[in-house]
C-alpha positions in Angstrom: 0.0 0.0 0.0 1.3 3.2 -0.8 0.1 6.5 0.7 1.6 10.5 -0.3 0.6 13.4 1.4 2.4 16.5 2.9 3.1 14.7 6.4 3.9 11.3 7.4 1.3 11.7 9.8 -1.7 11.9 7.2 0.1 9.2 5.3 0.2 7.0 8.1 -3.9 8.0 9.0 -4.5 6.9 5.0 -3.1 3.5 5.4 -5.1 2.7 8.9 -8.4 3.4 6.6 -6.8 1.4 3.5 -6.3 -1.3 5.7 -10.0 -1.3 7.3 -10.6 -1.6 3.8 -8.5 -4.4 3.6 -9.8 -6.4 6.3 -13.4 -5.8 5.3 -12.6 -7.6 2.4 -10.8 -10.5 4.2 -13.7 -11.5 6.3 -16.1 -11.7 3.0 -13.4 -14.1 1.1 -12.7 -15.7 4.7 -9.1 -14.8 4.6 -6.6 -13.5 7.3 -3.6 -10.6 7.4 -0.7 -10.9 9.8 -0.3 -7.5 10.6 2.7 -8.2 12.3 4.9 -9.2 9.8 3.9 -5.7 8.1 7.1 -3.3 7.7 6.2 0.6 7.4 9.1 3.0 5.6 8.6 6.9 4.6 10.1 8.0 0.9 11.2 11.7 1.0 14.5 13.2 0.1 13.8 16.2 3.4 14.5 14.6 6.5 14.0 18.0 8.6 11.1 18.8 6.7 9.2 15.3 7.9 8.8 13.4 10.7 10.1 10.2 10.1 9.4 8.2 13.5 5.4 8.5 12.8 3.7 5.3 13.4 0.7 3.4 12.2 -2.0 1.3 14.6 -3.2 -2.0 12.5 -5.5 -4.4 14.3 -4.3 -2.8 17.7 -0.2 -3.5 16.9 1.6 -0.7 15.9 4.4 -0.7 13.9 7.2 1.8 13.7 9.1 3.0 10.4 12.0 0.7 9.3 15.3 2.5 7.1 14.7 0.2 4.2 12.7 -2.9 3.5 12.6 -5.7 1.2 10.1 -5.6 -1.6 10.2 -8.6 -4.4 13.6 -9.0 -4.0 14.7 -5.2 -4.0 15.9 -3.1 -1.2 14.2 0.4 -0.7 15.7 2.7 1.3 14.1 6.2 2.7 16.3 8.2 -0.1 15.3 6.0 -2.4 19.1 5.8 -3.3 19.3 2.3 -3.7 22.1 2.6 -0.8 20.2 -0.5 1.2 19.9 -2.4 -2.5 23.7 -1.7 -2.9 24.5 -3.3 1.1 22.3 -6.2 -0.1 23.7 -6.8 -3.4 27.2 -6.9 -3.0 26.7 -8.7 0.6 25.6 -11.6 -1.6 28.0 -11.0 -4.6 31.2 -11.0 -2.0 29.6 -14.7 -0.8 29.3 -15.7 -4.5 32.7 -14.3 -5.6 34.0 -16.1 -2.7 32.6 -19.9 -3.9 34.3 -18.7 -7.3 37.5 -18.4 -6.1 37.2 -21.9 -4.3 36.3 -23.4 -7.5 38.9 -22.0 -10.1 41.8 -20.3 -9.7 44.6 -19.2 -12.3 46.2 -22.7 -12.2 43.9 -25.1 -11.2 40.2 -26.0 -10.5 37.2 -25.6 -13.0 38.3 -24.8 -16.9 38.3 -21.1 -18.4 34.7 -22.4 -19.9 33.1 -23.8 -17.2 34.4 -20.9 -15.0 33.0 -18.4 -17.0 29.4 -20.9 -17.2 29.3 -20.2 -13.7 29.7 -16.4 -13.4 27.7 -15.9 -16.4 24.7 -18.2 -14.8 24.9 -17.3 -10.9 26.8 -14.2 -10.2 25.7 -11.9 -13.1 21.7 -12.9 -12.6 22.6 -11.6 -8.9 24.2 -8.6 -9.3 21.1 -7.2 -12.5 18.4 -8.1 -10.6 16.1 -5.6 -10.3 18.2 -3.4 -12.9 14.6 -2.6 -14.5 14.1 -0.5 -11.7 16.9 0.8 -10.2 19.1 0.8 -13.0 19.9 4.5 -14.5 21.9 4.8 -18.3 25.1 6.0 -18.6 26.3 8.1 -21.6 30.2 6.4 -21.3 30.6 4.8 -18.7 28.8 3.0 -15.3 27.1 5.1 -13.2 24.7 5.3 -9.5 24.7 1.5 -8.2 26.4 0.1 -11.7 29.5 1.9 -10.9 29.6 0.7 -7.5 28.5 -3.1 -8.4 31.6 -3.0 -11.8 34.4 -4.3 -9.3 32.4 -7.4 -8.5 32.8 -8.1 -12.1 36.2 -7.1 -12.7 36.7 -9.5 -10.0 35.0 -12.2 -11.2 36.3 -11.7 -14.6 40.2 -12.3 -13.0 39.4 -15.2 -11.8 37.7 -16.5 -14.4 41.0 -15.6 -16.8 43.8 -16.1 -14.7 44.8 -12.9 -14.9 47.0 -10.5 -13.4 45.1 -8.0 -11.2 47.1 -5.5 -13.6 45.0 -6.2 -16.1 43.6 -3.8 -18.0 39.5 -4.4 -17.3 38.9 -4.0 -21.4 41.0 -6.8 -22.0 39.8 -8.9 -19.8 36.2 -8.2 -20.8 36.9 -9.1 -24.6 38.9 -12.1 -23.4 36.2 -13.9 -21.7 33.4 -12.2 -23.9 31.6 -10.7 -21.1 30.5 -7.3 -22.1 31.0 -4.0 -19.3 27.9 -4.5 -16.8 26.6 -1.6 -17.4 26.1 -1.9 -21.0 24.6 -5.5 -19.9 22.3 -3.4 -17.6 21.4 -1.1 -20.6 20.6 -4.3 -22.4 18.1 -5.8 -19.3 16.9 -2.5 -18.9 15.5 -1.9 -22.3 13.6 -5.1 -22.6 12.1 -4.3 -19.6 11.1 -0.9 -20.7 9.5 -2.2 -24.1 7.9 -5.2 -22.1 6.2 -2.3 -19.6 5.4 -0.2 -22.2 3.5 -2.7 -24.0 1.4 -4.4 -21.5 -1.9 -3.0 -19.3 0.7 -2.6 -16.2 2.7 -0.1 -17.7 -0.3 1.7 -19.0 -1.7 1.7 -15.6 1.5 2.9 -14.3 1.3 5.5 -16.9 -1.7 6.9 -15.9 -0.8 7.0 -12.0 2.3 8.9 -12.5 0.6 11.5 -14.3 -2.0 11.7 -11.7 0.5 12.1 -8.9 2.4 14.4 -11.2 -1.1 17.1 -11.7 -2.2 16.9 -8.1 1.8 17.6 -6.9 1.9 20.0 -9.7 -1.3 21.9 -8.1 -0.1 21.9 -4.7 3.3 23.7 -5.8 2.0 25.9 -7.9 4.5 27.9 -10.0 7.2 28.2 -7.4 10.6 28.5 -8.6 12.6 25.3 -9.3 9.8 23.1 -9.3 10.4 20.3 -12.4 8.0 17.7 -12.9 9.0 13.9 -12.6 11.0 12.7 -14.6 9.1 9.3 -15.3 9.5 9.3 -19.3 13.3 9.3 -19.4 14.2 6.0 -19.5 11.2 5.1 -22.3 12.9 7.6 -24.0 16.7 5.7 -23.7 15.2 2.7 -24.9 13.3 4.3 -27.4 16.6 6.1 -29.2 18.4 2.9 -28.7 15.7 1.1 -30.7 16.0 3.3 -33.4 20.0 3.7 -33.5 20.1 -0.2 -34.0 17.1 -1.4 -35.6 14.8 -4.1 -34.5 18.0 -6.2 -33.6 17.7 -8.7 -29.8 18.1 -7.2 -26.9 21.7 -9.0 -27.0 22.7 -7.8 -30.6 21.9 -4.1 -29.1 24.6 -4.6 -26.2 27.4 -6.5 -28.6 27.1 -3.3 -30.9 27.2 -0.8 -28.0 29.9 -2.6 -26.7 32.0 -2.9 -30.2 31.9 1.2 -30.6 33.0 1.8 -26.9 36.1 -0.9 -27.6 36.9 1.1 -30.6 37.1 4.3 -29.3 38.7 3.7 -26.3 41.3 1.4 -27.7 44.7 2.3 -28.5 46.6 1.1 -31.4 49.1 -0.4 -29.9 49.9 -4.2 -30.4 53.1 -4.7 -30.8 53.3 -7.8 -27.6 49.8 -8.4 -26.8 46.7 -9.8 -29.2 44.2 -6.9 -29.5 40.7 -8.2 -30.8 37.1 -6.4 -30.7 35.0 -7.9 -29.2 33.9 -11.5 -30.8 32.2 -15.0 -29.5 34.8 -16.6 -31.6 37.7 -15.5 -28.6 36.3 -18.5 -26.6 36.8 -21.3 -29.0 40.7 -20.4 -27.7 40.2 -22.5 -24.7 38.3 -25.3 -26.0 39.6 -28.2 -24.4 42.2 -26.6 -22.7 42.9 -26.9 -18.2 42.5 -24.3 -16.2 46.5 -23.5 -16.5 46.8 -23.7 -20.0 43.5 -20.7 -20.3 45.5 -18.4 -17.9 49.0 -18.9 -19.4 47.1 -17.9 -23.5 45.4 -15.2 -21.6 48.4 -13.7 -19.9 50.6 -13.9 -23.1 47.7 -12.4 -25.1 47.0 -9.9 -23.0 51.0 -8.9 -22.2 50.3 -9.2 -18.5 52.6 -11.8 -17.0 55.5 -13.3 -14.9 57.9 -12.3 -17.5 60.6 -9.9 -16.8 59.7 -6.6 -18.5 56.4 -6.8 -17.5 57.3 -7.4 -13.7 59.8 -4.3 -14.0 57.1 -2.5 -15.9 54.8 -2.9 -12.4 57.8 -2.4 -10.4 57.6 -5.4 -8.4 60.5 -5.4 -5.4 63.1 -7.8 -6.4 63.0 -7.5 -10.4 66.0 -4.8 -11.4 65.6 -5.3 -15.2 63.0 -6.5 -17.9 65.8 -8.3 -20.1 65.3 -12.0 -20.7 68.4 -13.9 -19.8 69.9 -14.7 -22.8 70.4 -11.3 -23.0 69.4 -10.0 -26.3 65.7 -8.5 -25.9 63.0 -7.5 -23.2 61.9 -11.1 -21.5 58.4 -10.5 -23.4 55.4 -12.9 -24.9 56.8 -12.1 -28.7 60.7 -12.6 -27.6 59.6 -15.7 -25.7 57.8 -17.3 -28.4 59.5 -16.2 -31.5 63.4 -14.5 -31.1 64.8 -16.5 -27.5 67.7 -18.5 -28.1 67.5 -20.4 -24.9 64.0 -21.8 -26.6 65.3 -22.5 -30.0 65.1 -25.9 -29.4 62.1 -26.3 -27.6 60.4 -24.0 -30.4 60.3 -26.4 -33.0 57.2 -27.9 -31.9 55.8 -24.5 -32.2 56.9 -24.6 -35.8 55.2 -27.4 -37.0 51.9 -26.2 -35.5 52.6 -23.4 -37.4 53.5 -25.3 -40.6 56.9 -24.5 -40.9 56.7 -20.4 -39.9 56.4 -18.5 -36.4 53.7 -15.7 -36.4 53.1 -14.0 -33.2 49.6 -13.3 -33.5 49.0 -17.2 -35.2 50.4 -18.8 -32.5 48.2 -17.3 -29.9 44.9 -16.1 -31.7 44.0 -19.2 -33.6 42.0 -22.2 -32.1 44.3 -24.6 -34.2 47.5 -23.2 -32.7 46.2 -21.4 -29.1 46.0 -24.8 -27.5 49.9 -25.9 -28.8 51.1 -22.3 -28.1 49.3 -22.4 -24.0 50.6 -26.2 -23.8 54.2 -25.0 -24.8 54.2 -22.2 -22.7 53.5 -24.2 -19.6 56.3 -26.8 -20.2 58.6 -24.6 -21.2 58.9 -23.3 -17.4 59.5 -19.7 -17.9 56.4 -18.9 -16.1 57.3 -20.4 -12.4 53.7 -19.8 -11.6 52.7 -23.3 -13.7 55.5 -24.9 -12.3 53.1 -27.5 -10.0 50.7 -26.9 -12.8 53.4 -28.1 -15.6 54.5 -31.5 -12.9 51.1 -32.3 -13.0 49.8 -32.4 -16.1 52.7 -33.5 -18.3 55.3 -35.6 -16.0 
């Protein structure tokens, strides 16, 4: 039951009369409230203005105000903020992110796929529920409870990979095709938005808004900085996404968003790391591959990893230089797999997965070759991270 008035007080004396109203109707249909399991909250943005201990009387109990409470799943809070919905959400999300971790980790547990199954299946659902409602678009970038919610998924996302925390988040978003959460949000929230807007509910919605928005309207008058709600806005969002991209799925919509975001924040620089837009086709990479092999392709891929230059790079205590130790190049992924001499041996098996030639971005952007290329880079020990990973899957 909802109530608005211009004191809690009247609210409170509305919902006493709405619920005699209420339990008129249950003795006729021989039903039965609990009014004790009620919860009472007051919505206002001016908390001097309002008196936000006032109380209702149901049935002879009397129940006082609560900060937030729990409707359908979502948390309300007085602000209407989403703050509570926020507490909630990524109270549950650290829980979740926690089984992850026991699960998979860079070199060992559940595979890249099966990883990425589970994050995509139980953690994602978690953290968008509700979005339809709470969820506001941002122009660039996350925003309101989005922003706050995008390190559960970076989070998730390194785990998944086997990354290096210093992974840049764009990477490791095309890597394991999961698309920025709050372009995903955009996505759940426009399906919602053209679900609503087609069905009697919405309609009815409509309609009540725009009564609530004349009557508050009346009461204010013409006063100076008065604007009226707001409730069109996100129709409108969904509306101009509609028409920038056609009548393509609610998924197709995202992908597109997410391509022309990748492109124009993207430098051009590739010279030891695999730079791809984003594309489904990335995932066929780890197709039968362990959980060690993934991480090892992504970290090579992605330039991010135990190798020297990239350790003195992050200036991690310990690591004076970034030359390899044969001592004719930076210790990187392209040095590693294509110029060391200390591998030239080793290499060959390289070269005949790559029928005769060495090609950089072959050997680790290819399904044919990735698997070889992540298998080789294991055994070949210069990544002591795999070292219990290497003695127990090959010796």
């Amino acid at each position: 039951m909802l109530a608005y008035s211009r004191s809690t007080e009247s609210n409170c004396r509305i919902l006493e009369a709405g619920h005699t109203r209420c339990l008129a109707w249950a003795r006729r249909h021989g039903m039965k409230f609990a009014p004790s399991k009620y919860e009472l909250i007051h919505f206002t943005r001016s908390r001097r203005q309002f008196n936000l201990q006032a109380s209702v009387q149901l049935s002879g109990i009397e129940k006082q105000p609560s900060p937030d409470v729990r409707v359908l799943g979502v948390w309300l809070d007085t602000k209407l903020r989403w703050t509570a919905h926020s507490r909630e959400v990524q109270r549950k999300a650290s829980t979740q992110t926690g089984a992850l971790t026991r699960i998979a980790a860079s070199t060992w547990g559940a595979s890249f796929t099966r990883a990425r199954q589970v994050y995509s299946a139980v953690v994602r659902p978690a953290l968008a529920y509700g979005a339809g409602v709470w969820h506001t678009p941002g122009k660039d970038s996350a925003r309101g409870l989005a922003a706050k919610l995008l390190p559960t998924q970076n989070t998730c996302l390194r785990v998944v990979a086997g990354a290096y925390k210093a992974t840049p988040i764009r990477a490791l978003e095309t890597e394991t095709y999961t698309p920025p959460l709050d372009l995903y949000l955009d996505g759940r929230l426009a399906a919602f938005r053209d679900r609503l807007a087609n069905s009697q509910v919405g309609q009815s919605i409509q309609e009540a808004c725009k009564v609530i928005q004349r009557r508050l309207r009346n009461k204010k008058g013409r006063r100076r900085g008065y604007r009226p709600i707001p409730s069109l806005f996100k129709d409108d969002w969904a509306r101009t996404r509609s028409l920038d991209l056609g009548k393509s799925t609610e998924s197709k919509r995202v992908v597109e968003a997410w391509i022309r975001r990748w492109q124009a924040n993207t430098k051009p620089d590739t010279w030891d790391r695999i730079l791809r837009p984003p594309d489904p086709e990335v995932l066929r990479l780890h197709s039968g591959l362990h959980k060690a092999e993934s991480s090892a392709l992504v970290q090579f891929r992605t330039g991010c990893t135990g190798l020297a230059y990239f350790l003195y790079k992050a200036r991690v205590p310990g690591v004076e230089s970034g030359l390899c130790s044969c001592g004719n190049s930076f210790e990187t992924p392209r040095h590693i797999l294509i110029h060391c001499k200390k591998e030239q041996v080793q290499r060959e098996e390289l070269r005949r997965a790559n029928r005769g030639g060495l090609d950089f971005k072959k050997l680790l952007d290819t399904p044919e070759r990735a698997g070889v290329t992540s298998r080789w880079i294991v055994r070949s020990g210069r990544l002591p991270q795999f070292s219990l990973a290497r003695s127990l899957l090959y010796e």
